[in-house]
N, C-alpha and C positions, 0 to 999 in steps of 0.2 A: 439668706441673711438680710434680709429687705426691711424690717422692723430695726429702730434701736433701742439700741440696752444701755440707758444714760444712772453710773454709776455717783455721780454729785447729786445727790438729793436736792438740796441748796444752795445758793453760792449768794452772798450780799455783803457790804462793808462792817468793818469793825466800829460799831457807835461808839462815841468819844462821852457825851454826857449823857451817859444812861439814868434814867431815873428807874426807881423798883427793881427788884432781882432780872437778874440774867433767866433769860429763855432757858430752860430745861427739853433735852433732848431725848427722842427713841433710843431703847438700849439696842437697835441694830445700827443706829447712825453714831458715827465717830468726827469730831468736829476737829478740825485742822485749819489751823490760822499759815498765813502767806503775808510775808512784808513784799513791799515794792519791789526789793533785791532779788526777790527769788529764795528768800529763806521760808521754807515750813518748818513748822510745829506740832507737834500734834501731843496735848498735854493727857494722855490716857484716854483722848476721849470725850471729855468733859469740857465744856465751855467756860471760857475767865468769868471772874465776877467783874460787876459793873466799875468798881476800883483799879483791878486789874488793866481793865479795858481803858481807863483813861492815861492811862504809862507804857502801854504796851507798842510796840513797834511796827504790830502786824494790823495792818491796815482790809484785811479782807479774811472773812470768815468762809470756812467749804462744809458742807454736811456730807459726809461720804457714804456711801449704802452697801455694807457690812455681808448681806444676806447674801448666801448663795444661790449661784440661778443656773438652769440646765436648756439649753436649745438645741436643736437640731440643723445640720446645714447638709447641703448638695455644692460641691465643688463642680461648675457650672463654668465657669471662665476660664477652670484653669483645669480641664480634664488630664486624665494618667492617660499617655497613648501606650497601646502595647508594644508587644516584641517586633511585631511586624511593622511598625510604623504606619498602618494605616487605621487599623480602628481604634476605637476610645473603650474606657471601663467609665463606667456611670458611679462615683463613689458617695455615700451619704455619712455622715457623721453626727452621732449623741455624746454630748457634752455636756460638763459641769463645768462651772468659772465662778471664784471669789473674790473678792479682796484679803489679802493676806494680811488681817489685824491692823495695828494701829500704825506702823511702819510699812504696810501696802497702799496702806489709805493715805500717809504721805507720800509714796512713790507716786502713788497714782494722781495726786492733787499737783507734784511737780511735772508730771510728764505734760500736764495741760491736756487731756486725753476726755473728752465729755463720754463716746459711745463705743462700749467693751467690742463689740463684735469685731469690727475690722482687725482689732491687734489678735484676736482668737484668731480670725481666718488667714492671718498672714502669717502664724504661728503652724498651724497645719497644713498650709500649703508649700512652705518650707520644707517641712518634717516629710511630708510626701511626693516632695518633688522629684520627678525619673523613678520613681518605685516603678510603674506601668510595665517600664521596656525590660525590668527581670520576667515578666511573666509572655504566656501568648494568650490571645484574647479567649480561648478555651480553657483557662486555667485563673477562671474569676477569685472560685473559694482560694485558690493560692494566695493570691495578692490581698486577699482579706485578712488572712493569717495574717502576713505579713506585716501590715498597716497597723493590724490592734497588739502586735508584740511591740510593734515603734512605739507607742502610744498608751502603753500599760499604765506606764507611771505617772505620780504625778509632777508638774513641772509647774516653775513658779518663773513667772515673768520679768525681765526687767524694769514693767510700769505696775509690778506689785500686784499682779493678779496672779490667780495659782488656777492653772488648767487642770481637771482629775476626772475619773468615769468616763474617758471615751470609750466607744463603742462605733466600728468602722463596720458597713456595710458597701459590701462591692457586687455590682452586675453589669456585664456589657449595655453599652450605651442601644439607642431603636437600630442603628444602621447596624452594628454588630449584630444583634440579638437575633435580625435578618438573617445575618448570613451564618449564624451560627445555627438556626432552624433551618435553613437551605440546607448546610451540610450534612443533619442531622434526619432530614428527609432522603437526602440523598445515601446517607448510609443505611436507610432503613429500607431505598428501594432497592440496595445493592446485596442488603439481607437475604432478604427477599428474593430478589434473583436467584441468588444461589441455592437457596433451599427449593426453589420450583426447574432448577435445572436439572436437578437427578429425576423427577419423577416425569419431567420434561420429555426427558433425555430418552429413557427407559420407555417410556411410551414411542417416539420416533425411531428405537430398536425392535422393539416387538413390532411395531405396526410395520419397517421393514422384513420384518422376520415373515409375517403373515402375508405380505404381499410378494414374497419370494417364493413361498410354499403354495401358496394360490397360483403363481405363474408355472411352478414346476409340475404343478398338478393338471394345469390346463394342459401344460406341453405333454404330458405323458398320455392326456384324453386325445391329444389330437395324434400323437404317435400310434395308439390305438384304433383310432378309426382310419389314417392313413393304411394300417396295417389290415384292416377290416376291405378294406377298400381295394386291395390291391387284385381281386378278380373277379372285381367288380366292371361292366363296360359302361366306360364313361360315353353313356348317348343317352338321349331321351329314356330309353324304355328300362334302361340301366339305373338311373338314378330315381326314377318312380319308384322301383323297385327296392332300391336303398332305402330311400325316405318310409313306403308301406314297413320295413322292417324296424325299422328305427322307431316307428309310431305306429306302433297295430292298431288303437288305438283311433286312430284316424282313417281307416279301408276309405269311406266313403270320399275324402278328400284325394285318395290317390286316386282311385278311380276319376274320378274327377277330373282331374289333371290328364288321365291318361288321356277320357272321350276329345278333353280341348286339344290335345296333341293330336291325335285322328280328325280330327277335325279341321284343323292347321293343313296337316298334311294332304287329306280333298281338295282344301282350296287352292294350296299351292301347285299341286296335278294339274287344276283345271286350268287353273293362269297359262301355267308352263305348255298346255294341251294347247289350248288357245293362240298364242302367241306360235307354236310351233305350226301350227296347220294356217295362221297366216301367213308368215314367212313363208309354205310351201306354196300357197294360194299365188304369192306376190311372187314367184320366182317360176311358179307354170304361167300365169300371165306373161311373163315376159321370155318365154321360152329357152328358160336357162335349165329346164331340168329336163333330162334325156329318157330313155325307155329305161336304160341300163341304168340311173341314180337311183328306180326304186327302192329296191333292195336298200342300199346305201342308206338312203330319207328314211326308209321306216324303220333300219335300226336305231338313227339318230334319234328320231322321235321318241322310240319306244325307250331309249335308256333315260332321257331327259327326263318322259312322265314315269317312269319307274324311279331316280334318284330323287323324285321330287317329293313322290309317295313315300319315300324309305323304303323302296322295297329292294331296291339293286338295278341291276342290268335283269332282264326280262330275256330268257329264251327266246335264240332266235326262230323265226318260222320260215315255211318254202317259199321261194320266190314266187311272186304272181305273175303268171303267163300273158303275156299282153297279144290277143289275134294278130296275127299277120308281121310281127314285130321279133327280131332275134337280140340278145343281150347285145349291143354297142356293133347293131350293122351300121353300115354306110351307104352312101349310094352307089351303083354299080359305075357310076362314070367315075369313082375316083378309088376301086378297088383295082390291083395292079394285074395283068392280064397272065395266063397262065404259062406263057412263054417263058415273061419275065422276070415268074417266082421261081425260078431253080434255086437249088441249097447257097450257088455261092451272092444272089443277090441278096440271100436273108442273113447270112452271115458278113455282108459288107456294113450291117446296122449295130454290130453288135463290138464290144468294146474289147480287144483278145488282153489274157490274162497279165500279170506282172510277170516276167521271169527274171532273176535274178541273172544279169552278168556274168561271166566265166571271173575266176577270181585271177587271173593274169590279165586280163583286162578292165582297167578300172572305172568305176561310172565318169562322164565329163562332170556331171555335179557333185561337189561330197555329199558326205548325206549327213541332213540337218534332226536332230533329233524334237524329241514330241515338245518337251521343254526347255527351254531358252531362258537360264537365270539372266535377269535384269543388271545390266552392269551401273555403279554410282556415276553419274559424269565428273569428273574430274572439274572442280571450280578453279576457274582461270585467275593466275593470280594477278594482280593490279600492277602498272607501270610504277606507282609510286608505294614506299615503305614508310611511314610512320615509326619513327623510335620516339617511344612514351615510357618516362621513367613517372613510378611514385613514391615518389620518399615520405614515408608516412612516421611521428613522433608516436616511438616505443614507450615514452618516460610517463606519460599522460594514463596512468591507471583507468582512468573513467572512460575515456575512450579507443581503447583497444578493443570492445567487444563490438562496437558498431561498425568501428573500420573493418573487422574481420570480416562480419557478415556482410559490409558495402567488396569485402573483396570475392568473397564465395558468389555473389548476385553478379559482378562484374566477369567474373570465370564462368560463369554458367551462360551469360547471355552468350560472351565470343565464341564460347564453345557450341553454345547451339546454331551461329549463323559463321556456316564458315567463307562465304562472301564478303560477311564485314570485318573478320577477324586475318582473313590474307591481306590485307592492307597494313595491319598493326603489327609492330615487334613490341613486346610488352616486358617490363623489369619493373620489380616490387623491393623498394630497400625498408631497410628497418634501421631510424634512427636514434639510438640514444646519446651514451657518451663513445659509441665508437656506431659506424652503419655499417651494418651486416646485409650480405644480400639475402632476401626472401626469393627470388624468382628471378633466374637470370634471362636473357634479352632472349623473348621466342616467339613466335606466334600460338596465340593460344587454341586449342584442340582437346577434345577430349580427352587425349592421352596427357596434355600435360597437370599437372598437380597444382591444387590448388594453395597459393600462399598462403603462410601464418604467421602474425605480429605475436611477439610474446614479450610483455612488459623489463621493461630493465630499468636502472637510475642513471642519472646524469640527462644530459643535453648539451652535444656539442654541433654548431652548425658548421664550423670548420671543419672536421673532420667529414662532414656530409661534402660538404662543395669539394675539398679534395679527393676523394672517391670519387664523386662525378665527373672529374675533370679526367680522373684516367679513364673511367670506363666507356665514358662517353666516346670519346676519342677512339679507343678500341675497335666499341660497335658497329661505328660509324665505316672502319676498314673493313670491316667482316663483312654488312650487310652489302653495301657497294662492290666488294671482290659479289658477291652471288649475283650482281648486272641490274640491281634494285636501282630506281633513283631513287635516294634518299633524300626525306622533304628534314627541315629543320628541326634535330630533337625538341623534347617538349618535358618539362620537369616539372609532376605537381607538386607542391613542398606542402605537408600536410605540418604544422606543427601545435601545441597544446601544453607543454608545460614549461617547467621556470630555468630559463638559460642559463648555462653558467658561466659566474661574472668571469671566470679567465678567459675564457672565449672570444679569441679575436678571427674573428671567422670573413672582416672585410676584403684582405686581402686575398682568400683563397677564392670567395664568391667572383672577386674583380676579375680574379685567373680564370674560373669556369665560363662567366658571361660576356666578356671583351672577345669580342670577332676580328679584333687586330692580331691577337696574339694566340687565340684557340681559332679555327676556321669551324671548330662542329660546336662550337658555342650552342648551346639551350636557349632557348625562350625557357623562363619560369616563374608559373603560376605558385602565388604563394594566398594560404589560405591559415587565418589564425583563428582557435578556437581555445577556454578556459583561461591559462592564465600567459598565454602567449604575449608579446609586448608589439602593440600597433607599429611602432616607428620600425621595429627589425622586419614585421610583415613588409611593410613600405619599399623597405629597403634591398628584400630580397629578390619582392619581386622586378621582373627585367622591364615592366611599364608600368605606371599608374594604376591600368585598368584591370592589370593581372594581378592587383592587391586587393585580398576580401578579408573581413574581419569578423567575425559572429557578434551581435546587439551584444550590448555587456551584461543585460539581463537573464541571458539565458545560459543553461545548466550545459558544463563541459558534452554529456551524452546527447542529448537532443543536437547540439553544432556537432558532433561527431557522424549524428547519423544522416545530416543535413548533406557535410562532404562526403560522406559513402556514396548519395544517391545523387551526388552530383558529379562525383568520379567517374560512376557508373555510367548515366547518361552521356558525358561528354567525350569520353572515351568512345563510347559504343555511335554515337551520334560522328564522330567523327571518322571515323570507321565506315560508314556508311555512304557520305562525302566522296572517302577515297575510290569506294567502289563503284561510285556514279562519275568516275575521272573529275573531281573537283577536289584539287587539293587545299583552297584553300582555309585558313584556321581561324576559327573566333570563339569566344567563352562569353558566358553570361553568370552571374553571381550565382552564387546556391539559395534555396530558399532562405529570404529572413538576414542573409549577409549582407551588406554594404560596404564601399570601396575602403581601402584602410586610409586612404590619405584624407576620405570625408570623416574620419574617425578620429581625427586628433582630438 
């Protein structure tokens, strides 16, 4: 609406001495007289005669212009936003506008209005203001209805114009139009998908189908030649033999194979001939081989170039007579004289039999048999005992499965190192709104059973420190009646969900931790995770440095699994300590924790 539509054709003073007739006007133009005051006239239309005009009151003559006129606009300032509040509908509108007769053409000459359009456009942005947010920006033709049933009629103005033949065009504005072709693609590739997923689908069935039946096919080919196979001798001359069957087809390549095998085995004879008759060479040089090792050397020799050749062990042959030489003589200075060979000096060389003992007299040795089972050594157990309590929060849904498995990995190590686990007395509680023991005070071994946390409601830390305070107490007689020195218990406080506010748990903690009034007082380590409260971590713990807190960033499960593997460790790690006679005790944060007091 950047053009204007100026409906005053004319506007000039009322002449007072007119000479000759009055001006005659277009029959579309209707002439409307204005005094000073503010009063119009409008005499049917027709302008006074020159007489008139000299008596008349009205000081200013108006031409008004009658004719209807039709424009188009784009509501461009003042867009319909949709339902969603974020895109716009781009709306257009075809219009007619008139003067309604000789009593519009006064309205309109008092309103003082020169250019129609702005009173149109403030007329239909009126009429359609907030339509938008009935609709969503996918639902254009909607809001189109909608606009041209507002808008059917026609309506006549207070400045005397008469609005009629609208006609509303609506479409998402560029930024809609975007994303309603985005979504529109995107539905098309999601069509699409689906219809290429069955045949997709059906193909990666069959092509498993076919690759299942090709494997089982193989396995039965290979079941049958393994079965082919079975008297068959797996050596050289074996498997030539295999293969000429399997490929007849082929003779000439067996053969082939066989001559390189014969031929193989020449060369190896000769090496092994070789190398055997140096070795004999080197050993008659240095006169280490006797009259009597003949025999001996030339069987040696003979099987070596026989196993080389593949032919076996080689028949033995007769011994060779060497002139003047008896099988292993000696010289006659060091043969024993014939005096001194009687029966009883050749039997002084020889070893007389076992006999078994009369069974009324017993051997002085027992008798030890063939095998000797291996007996375990017994692991000595350490001067000092460790009581390690874990009180771990049952309430904390998210982290019950980690602590589990931080306690199954914690069982498994003590159990497997029983060095570092005779050091430790181990108790596992479970606290919700009442603490149950998981595992009472024991050193852990194979035989014992591994704890299990099972989720409950509530949180009370009261009722956990008075439980500690009796059992502790207890322990503490038990271990020391067995002649342990008992080092200082140790209490990891695991907690993770939302306390409850009746919970006055300071007094019972002051009773557990105060070494004036308990003598087996705890150190304890307290550790907060999910929606735990920094200042009760603080406060639990019996020093500063035994207060850890999980980043606030991070998810209840990751800090759960954080203290598992830090339970794990420090436990097992201190265990270790004890075993090396060092008893004493220090902790380091878990991964990713920081102290709770740097946590306000």
């Amino acid at each position: 609406m950047s053009e204007q539509v100026s409906l005053i054709a004319e506007r000039k003073p009322v002449p007072r001495l007119a000479v000759g007739p009055t001006k005659a006007t277009q029959p579309h133009l209707a002439v409307v007289y204005a005094t000073a005051a503010g009063e119009v006239e409008c005499f049917d239309g027709r302008p006074m005669t020159p007489s008139q005009q000299v008596f008349s009151k009205y000081r200013t003559r108006y031409e008004v212009d009658l004719r209807p006129r039709q424009r188009s606009a784009v509501l461009g300032r003042n867009p319909l936003v949709s339902r969603d509040g974020v895109h716009a509908f781009e709306v257009r509108v075809d219009f007619c506008f008139r003067i309604d007769g000789f009593d519009g053409a006064k309205n309109w000459v008092r309103s003082g209005i020169d250019d129609a359009l702005p009173v149109v456009h403030g007329y239909l942005t009126s009429l359609f203001h907030a339509a938008g947010q009935r609709f969503a920006i996918e639902d254009s033709f909607g809001l189109q209805m909608f606009l041209n049933q507002k808008c059917a009629q026609q309506v006549l103005l207070a400045e005397g114009l008469v609005i009629y033949g609208c006609q509303v065009t609506v479409a998402p504005d560029a930024k809609s139009k975007a994303y309603l072709e985005s979504l529109i693609e995107a539905g098309r590739r999601e069509t699409l998908g689906q219809a290429e997923h069955t045949p997709n689908l059906g193909a990666v069935v069959r092509q498993g189908q076919l690759d299942s039946k090709q494997q089982e096919l193989q396995m039965e080919a290979a079941a049958r030649q393994a079965k082919a196979l079975e008297g068959t001798r797996i050596d050289s001359e074996g498997l030539i033999r295999q293969y000429l069957n399997t490929h007849p087809e082929d003779a000439a390549g067996a053969f082939e194979m066989l001559r390189k095998l014969e031929e193989a085995r020449f060369a190896t004879a000769e090496l092994q001939n070789q190398r055997a008759l140096a070795l004999f060479q080197a050993m008659a040089d240095k006169n280490l081989v006797q009259a009597g090792d003949l025999e001996v050397m030339r069987q040696l020799l003979t099987d070596v170039v026989g196993r080389a050749a593949g032919a076996g062990q080689l028949p033995a042959a007769g011994t060779p007579q060497l002139p003047g030489a008896r099988p292993w003589d000696a010289p006659a200075a060091q043969l024993p004289s014939a005096a001194a060979s009687g029966p009883t000096q050749t039997q002084s060389h020889l070893q007389p039999p076992y006999q078994q003992p009369p069974y009324s007299q017993p051997p002085s040795q027992p008798y030890a048999p063939a095998y000797t089972p291996t007996q375990a050594t017994p692991v000595a157990r350490p001067a000092y005992a460790a009581l390690i309590y874990l009180v771990l929060d049952e309430s904390a849904p998210d982290c019950i499965e980690e602590l589990n498995r931080g306690l199954s990995d914690l069982h498994a190590a003590l159990a497997a190192a029983a060095d570092v686990s005779a050091g430790i007395r181990l108790s596992v509680l479970g606290m919700a709104a009442t603490t149950e023991p998981r595992l009472q005070l024991e050193t852990v071994t194979t035989a014992t059973r591994t704890p299990i946390l099972t989720g409950r409601q509530g949180l009370s830390y009261g009722h956990a420190f008075q439980q500690l305070r009796t059992v502790v107490a207890q322990d503490v007689g038990v271990v020391k009646a067995q002649g342990a020195q008992v080092l200082r218990p140790i209490v990891y406080f695991v907690t993770g969900g939302a306390l409850d506010e009746t919970d006055d748990w300071r007094d019972a903690h002051r009773a557990l931790t105060d070494a004036t009034g308990n003598p087996a007082a705890p150190h304890v380590i307290a550790l907060g995770v999910g929606r735990a409260h920094t200042f009760a971590v603080r406060a639990v713990a019996t020093r500063p440095e035994f207060g850890f807190m999980a980043p606030p960033h991070q998810d209840a499960v990751s800090a759960a699994h954080s203290c598992a593997v830090f339970l794990r460790d420090s436990v097992v790690g201190y265990g270790r300590r004890i075993a090396a006679g060092d008893p004493q005790f220090s902790v380091n944060p878990p991964d990713g924790f920081r102290r709770a007091e740097d946590a306000y």
